[in-house]
mmJSON file of the N, C-alpha and C atoms, coordinates in Angstrom:
{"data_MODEL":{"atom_site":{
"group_PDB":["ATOM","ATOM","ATOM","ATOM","ATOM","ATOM","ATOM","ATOM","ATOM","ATOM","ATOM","ATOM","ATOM","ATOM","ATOM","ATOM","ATOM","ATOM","ATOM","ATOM","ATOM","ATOM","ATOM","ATOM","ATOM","ATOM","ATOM","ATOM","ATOM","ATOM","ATOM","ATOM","ATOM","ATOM","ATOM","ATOM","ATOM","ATOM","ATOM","ATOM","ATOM","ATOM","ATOM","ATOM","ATOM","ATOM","ATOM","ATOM","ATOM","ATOM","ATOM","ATOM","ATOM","ATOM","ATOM","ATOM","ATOM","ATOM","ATOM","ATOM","ATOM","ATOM","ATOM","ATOM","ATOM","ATOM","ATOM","ATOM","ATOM","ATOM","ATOM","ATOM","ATOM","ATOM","ATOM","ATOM","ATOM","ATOM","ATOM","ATOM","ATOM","ATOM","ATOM","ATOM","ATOM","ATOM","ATOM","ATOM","ATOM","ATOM","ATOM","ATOM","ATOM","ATOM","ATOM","ATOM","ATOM","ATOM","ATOM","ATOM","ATOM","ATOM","ATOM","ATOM","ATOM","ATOM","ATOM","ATOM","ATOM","ATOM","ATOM","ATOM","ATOM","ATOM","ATOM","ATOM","ATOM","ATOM","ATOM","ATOM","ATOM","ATOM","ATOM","ATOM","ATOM","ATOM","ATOM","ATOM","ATOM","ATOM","ATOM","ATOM","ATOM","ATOM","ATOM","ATOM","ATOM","ATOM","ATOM","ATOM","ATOM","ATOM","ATOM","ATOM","ATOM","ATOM","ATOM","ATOM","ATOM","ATOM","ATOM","ATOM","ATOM","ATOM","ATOM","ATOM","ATOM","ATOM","ATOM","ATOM","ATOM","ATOM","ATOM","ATOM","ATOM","ATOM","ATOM","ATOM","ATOM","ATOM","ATOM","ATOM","ATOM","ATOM","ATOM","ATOM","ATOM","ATOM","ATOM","ATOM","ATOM","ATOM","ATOM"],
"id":[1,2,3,4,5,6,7,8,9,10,11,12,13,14,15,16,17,18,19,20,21,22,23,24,25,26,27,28,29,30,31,32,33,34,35,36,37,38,39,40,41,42,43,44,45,46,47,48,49,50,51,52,53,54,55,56,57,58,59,60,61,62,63,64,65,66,67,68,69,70,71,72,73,74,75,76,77,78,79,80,81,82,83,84,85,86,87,88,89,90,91,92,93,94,95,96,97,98,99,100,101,102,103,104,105,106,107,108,109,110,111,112,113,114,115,116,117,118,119,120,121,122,123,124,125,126,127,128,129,130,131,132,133,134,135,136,137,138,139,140,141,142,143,144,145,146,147,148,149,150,151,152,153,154,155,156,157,158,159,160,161,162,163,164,165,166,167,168,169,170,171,172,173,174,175,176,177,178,179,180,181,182,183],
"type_symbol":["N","C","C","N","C","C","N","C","C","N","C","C","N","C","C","N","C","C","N","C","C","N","C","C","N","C","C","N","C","C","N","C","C","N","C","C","N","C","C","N","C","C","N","C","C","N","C","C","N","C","C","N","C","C","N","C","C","N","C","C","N","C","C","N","C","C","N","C","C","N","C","C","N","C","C","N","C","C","N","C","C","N","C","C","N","C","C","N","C","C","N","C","C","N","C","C","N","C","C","N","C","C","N","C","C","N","C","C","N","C","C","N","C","C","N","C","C","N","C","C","N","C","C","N","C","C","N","C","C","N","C","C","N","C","C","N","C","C","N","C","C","N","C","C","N","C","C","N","C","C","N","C","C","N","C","C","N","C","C","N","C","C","N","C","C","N","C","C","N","C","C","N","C","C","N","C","C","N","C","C","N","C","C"],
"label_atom_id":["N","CA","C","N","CA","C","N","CA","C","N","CA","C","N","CA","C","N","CA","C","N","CA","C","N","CA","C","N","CA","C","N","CA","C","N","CA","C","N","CA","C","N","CA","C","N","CA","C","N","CA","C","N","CA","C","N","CA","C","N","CA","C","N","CA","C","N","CA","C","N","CA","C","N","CA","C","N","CA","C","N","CA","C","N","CA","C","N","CA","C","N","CA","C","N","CA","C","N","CA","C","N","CA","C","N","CA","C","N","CA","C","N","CA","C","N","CA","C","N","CA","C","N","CA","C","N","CA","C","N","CA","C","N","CA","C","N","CA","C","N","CA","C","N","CA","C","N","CA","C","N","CA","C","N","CA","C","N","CA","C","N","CA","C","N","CA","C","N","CA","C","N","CA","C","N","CA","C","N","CA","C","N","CA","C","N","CA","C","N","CA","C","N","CA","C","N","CA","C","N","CA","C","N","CA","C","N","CA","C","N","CA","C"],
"label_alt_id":[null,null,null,null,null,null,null,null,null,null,null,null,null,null,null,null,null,null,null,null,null,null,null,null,null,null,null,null,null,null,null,null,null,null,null,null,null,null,null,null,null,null,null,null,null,null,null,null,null,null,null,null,null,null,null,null,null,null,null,null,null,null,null,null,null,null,null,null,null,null,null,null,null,null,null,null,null,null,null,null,null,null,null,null,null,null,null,null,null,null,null,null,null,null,null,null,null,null,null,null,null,null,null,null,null,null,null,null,null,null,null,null,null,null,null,null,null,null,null,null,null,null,null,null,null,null,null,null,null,null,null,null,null,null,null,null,null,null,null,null,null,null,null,null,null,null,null,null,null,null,null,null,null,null,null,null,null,null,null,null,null,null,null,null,null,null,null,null,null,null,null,null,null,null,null,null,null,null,null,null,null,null,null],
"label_comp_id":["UNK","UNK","UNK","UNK","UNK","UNK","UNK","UNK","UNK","UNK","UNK","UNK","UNK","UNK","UNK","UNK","UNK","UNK","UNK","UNK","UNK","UNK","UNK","UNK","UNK","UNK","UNK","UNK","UNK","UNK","UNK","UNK","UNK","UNK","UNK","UNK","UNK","UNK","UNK","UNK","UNK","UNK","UNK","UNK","UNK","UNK","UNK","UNK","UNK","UNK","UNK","UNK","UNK","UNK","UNK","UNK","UNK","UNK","UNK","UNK","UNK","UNK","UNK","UNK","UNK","UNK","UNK","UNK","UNK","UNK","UNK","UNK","UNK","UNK","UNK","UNK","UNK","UNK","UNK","UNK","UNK","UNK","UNK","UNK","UNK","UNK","UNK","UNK","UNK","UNK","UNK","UNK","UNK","UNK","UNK","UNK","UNK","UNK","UNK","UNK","UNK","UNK","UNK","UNK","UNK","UNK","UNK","UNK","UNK","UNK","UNK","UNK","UNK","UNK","UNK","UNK","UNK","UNK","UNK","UNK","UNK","UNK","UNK","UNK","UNK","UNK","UNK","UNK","UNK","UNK","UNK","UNK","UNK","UNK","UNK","UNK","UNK","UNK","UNK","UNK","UNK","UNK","UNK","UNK","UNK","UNK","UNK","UNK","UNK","UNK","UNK","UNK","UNK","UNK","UNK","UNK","UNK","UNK","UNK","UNK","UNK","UNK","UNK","UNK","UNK","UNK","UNK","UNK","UNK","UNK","UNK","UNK","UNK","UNK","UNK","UNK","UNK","UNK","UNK","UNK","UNK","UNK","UNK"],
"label_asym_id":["A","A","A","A","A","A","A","A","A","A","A","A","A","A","A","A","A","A","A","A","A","A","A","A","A","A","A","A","A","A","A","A","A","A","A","A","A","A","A","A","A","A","A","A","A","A","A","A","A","A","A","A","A","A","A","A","A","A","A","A","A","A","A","A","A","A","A","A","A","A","A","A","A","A","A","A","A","A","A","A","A","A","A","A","A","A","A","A","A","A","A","A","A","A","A","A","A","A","A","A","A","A","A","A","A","A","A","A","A","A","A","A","A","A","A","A","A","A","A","A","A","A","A","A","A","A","A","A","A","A","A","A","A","A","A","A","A","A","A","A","A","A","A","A","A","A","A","A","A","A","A","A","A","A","A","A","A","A","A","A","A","A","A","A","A","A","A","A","A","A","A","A","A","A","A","A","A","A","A","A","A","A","A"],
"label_entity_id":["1","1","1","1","1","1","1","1","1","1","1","1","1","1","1","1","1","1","1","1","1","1","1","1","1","1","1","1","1","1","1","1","1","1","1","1","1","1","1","1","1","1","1","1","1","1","1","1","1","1","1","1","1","1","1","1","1","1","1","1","1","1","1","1","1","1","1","1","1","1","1","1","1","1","1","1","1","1","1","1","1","1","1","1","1","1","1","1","1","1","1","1","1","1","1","1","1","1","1","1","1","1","1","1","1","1","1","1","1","1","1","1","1","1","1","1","1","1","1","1","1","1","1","1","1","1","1","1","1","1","1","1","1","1","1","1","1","1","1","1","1","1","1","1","1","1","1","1","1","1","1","1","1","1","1","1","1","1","1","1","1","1","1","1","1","1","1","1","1","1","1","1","1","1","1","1","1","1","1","1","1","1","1"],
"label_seq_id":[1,1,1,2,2,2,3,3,3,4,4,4,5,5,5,6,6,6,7,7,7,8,8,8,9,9,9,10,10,10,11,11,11,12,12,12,13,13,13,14,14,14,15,15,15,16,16,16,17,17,17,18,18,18,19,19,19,20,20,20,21,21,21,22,22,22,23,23,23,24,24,24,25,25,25,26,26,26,27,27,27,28,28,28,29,29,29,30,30,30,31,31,31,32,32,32,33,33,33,34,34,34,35,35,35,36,36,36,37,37,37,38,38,38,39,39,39,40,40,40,41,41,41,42,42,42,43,43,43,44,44,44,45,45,45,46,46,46,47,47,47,48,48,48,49,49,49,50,50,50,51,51,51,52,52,52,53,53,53,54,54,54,55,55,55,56,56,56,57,57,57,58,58,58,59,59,59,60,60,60,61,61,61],
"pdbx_PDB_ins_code":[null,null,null,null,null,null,null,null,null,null,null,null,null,null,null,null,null,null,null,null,null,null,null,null,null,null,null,null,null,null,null,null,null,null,null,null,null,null,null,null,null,null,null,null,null,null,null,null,null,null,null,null,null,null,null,null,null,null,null,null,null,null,null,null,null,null,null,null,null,null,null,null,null,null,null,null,null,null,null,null,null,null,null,null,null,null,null,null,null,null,null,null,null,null,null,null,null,null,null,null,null,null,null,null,null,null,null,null,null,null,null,null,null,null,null,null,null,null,null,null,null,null,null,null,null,null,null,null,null,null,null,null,null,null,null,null,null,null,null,null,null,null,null,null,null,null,null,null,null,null,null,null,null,null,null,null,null,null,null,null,null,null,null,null,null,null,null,null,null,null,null,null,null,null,null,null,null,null,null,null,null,null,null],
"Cartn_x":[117.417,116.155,115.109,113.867,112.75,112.152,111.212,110.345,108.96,108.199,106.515,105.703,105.541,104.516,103.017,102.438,100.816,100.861,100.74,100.843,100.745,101.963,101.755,100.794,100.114,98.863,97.788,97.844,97.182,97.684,98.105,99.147,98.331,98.358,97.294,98.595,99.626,100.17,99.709,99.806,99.066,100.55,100.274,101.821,100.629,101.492,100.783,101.764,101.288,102.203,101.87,103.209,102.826,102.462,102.357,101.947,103.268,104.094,105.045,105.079,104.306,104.578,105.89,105.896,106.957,106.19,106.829,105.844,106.263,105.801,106.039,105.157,104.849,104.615,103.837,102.868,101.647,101.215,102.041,101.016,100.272,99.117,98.091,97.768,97.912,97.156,95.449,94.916,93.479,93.223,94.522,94.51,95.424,95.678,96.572,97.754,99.184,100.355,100.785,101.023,101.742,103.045,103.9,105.005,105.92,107.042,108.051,108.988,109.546,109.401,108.603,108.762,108.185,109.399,109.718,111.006,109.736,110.339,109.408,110.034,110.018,110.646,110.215,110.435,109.252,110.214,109.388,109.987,109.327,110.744,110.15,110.177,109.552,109.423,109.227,109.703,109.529,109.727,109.339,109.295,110.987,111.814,113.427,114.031,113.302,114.06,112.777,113.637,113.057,114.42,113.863,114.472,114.233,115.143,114.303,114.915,114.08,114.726,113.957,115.044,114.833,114.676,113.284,113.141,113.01,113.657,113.385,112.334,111.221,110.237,109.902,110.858,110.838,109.321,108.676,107.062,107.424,106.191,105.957,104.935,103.952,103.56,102.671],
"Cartn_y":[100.125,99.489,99.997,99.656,100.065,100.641,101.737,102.654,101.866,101.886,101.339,102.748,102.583,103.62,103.51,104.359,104.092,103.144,103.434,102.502,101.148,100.744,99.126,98.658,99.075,98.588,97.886,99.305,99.235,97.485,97.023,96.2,94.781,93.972,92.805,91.601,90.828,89.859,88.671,87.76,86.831,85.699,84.277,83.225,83.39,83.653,82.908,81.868,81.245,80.262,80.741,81.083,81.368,80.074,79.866,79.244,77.632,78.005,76.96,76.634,76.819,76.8,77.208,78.007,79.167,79.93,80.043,80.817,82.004,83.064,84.566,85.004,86.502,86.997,88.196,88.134,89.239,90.134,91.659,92.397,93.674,93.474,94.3,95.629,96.875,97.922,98.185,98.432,98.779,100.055,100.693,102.168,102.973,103.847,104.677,104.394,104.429,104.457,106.055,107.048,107.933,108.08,107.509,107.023,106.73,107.29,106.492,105.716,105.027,103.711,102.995,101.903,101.069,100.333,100.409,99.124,98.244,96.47,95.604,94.428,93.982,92.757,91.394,90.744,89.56,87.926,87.323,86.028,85.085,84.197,83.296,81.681,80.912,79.98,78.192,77.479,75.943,74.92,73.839,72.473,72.914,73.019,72.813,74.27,75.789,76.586,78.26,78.888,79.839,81.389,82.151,83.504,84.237,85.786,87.0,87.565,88.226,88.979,90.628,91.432,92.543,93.624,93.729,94.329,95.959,96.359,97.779,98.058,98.6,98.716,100.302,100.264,101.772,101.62,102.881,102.871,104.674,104.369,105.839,106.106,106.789,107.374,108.013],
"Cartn_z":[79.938,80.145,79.17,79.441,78.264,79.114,78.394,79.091,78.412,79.496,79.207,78.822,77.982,77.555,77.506,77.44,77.529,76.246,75.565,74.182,74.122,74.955,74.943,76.13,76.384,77.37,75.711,74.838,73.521,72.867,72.925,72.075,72.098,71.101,71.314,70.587,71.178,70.636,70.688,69.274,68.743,68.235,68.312,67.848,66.432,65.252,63.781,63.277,62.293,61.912,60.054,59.01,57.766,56.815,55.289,54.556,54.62,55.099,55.175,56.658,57.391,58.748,59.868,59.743,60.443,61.376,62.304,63.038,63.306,63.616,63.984,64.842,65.52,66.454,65.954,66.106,65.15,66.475,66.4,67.314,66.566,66.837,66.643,67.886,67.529,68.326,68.11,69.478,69.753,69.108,69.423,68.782,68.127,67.429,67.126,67.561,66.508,67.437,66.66,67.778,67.302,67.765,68.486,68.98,67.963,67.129,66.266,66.331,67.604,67.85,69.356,69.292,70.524,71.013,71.891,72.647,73.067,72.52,73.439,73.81,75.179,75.345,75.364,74.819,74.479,75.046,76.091,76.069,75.477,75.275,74.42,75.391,75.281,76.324,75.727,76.139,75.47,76.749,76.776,77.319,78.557,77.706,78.771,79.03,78.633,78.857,78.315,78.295,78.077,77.909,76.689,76.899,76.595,76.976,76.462,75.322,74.93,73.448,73.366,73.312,73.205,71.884,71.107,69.964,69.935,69.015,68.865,67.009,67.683,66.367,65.921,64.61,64.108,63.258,63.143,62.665,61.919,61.004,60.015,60.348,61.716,61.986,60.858],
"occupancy":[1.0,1.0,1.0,1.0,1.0,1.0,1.0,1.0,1.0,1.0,1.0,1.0,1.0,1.0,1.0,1.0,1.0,1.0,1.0,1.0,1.0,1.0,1.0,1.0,1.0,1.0,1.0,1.0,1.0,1.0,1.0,1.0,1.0,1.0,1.0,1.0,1.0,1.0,1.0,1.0,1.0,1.0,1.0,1.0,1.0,1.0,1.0,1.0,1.0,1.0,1.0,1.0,1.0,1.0,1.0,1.0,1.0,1.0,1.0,1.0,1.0,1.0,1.0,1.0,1.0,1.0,1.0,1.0,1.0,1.0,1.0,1.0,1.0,1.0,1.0,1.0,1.0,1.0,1.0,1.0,1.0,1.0,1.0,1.0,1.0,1.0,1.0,1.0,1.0,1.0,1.0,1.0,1.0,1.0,1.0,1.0,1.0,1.0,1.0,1.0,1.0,1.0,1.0,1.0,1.0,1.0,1.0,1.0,1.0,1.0,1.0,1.0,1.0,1.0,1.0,1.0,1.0,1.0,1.0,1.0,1.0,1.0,1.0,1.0,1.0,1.0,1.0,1.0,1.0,1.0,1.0,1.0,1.0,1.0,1.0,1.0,1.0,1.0,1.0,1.0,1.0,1.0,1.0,1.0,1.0,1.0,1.0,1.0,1.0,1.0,1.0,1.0,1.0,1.0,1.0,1.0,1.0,1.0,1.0,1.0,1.0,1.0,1.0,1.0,1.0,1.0,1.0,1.0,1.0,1.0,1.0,1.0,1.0,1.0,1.0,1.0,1.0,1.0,1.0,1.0,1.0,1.0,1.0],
"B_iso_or_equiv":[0.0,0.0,0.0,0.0,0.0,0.0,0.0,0.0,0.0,0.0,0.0,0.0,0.0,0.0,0.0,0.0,0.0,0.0,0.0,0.0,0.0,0.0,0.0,0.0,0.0,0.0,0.0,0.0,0.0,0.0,0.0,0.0,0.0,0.0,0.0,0.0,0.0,0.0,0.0,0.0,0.0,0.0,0.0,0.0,0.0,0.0,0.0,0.0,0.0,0.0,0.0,0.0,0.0,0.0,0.0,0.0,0.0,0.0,0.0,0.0,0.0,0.0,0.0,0.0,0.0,0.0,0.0,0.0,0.0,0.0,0.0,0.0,0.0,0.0,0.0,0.0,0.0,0.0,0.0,0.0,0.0,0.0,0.0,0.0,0.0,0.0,0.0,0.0,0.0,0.0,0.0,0.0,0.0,0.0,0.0,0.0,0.0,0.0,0.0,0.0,0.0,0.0,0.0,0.0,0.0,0.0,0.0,0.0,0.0,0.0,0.0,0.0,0.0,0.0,0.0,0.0,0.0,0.0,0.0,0.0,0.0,0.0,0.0,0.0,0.0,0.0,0.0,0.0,0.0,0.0,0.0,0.0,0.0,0.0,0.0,0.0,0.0,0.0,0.0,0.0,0.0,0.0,0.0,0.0,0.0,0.0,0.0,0.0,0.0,0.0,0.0,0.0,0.0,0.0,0.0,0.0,0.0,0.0,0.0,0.0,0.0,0.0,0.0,0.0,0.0,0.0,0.0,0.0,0.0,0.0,0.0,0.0,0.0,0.0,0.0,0.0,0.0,0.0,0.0,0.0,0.0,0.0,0.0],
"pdbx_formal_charge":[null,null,null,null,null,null,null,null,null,null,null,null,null,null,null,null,null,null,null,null,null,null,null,null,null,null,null,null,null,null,null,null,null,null,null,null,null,null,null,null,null,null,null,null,null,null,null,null,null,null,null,null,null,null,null,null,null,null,null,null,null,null,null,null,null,null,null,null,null,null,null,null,null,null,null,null,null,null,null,null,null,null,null,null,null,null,null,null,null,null,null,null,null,null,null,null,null,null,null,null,null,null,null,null,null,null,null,null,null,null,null,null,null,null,null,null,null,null,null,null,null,null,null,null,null,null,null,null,null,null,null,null,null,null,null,null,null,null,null,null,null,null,null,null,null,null,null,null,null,null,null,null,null,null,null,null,null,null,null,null,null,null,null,null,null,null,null,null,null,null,null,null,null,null,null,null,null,null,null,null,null,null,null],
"auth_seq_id":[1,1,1,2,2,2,3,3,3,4,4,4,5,5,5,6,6,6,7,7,7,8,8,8,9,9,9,10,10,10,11,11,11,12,12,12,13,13,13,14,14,14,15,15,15,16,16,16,17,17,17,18,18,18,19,19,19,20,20,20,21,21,21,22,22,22,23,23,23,24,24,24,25,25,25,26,26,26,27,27,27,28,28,28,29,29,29,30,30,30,31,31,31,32,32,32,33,33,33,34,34,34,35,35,35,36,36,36,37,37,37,38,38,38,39,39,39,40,40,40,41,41,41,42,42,42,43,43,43,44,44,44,45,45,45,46,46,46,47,47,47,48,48,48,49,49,49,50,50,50,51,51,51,52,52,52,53,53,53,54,54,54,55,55,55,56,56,56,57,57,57,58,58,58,59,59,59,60,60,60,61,61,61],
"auth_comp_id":["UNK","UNK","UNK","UNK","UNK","UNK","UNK","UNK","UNK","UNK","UNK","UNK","UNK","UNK","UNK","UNK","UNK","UNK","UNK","UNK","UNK","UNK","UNK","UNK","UNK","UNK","UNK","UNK","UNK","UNK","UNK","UNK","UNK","UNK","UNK","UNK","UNK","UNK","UNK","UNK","UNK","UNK","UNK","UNK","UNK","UNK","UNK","UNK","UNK","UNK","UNK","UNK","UNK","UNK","UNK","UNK","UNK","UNK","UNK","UNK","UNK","UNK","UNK","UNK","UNK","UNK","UNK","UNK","UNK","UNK","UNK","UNK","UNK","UNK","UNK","UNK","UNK","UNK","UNK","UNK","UNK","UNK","UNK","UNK","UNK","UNK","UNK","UNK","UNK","UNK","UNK","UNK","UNK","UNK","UNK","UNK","UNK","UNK","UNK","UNK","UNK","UNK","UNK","UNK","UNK","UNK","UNK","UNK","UNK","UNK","UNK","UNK","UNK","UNK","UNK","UNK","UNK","UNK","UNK","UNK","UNK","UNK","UNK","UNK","UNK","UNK","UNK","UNK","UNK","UNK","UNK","UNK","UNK","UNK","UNK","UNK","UNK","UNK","UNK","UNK","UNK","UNK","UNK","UNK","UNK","UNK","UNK","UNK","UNK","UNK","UNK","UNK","UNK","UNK","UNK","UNK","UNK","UNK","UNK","UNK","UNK","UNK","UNK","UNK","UNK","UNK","UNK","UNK","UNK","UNK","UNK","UNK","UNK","UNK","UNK","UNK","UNK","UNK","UNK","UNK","UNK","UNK","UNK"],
"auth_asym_id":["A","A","A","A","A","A","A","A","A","A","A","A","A","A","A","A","A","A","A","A","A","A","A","A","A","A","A","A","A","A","A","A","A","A","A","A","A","A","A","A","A","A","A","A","A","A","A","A","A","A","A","A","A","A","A","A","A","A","A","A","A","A","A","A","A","A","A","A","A","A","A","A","A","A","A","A","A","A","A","A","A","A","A","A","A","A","A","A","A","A","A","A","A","A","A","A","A","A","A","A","A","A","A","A","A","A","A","A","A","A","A","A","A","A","A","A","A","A","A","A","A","A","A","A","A","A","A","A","A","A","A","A","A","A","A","A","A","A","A","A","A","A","A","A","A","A","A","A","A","A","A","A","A","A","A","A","A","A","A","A","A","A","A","A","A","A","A","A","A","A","A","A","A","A","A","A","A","A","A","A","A","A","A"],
"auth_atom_id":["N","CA","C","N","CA","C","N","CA","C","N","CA","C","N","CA","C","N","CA","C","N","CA","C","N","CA","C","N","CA","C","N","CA","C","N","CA","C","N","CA","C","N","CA","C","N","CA","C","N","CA","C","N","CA","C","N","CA","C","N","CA","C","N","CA","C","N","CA","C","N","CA","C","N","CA","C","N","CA","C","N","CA","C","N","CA","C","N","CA","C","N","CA","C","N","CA","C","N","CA","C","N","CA","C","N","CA","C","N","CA","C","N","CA","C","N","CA","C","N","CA","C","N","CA","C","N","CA","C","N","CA","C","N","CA","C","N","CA","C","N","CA","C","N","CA","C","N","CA","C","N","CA","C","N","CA","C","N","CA","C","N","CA","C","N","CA","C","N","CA","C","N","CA","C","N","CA","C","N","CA","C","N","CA","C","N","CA","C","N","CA","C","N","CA","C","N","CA","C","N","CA","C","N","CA","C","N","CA","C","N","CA","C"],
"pdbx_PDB_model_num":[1,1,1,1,1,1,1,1,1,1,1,1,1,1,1,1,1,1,1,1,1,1,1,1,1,1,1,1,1,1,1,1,1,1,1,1,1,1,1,1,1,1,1,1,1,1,1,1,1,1,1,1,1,1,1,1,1,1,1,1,1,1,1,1,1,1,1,1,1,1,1,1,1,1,1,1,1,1,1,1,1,1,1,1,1,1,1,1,1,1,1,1,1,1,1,1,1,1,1,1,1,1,1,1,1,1,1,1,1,1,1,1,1,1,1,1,1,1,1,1,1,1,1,1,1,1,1,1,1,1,1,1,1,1,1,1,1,1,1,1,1,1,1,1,1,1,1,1,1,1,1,1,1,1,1,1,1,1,1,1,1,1,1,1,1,1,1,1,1,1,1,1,1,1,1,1,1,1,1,1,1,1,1]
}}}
């Protein structure tokens, strides 16, 4: 399972769409991450279904 850390309370996720229209998943912190990675589980959701996807985010602190 994933452990919730204070951290992701910090976490601000945003849908962007790039210059070709693609879209991706922009998260921004309020504050500091000193944590070297984050586990995050993110669903993804549409009109007939929905699922989850489980990311692991290595960071250089």
């Amino acid at each position: 399972g994933l452990d919730q850390t204070p951290t992701l309370a910090n976490l601000i996720f945003s849908i962007q769409y790039d210059a070709e229209g693609r879209v991706y998943v922009k998260v921004v912190s309020t504050q500091p991450i000193r944590e070297p990675s984050l586990g995050l589980l993110l669903e993804f959701g549409w009109p007939r279904g929905k699922t989850f996807r489980e990311f692991t985010v290595l960071l250089d602190p």
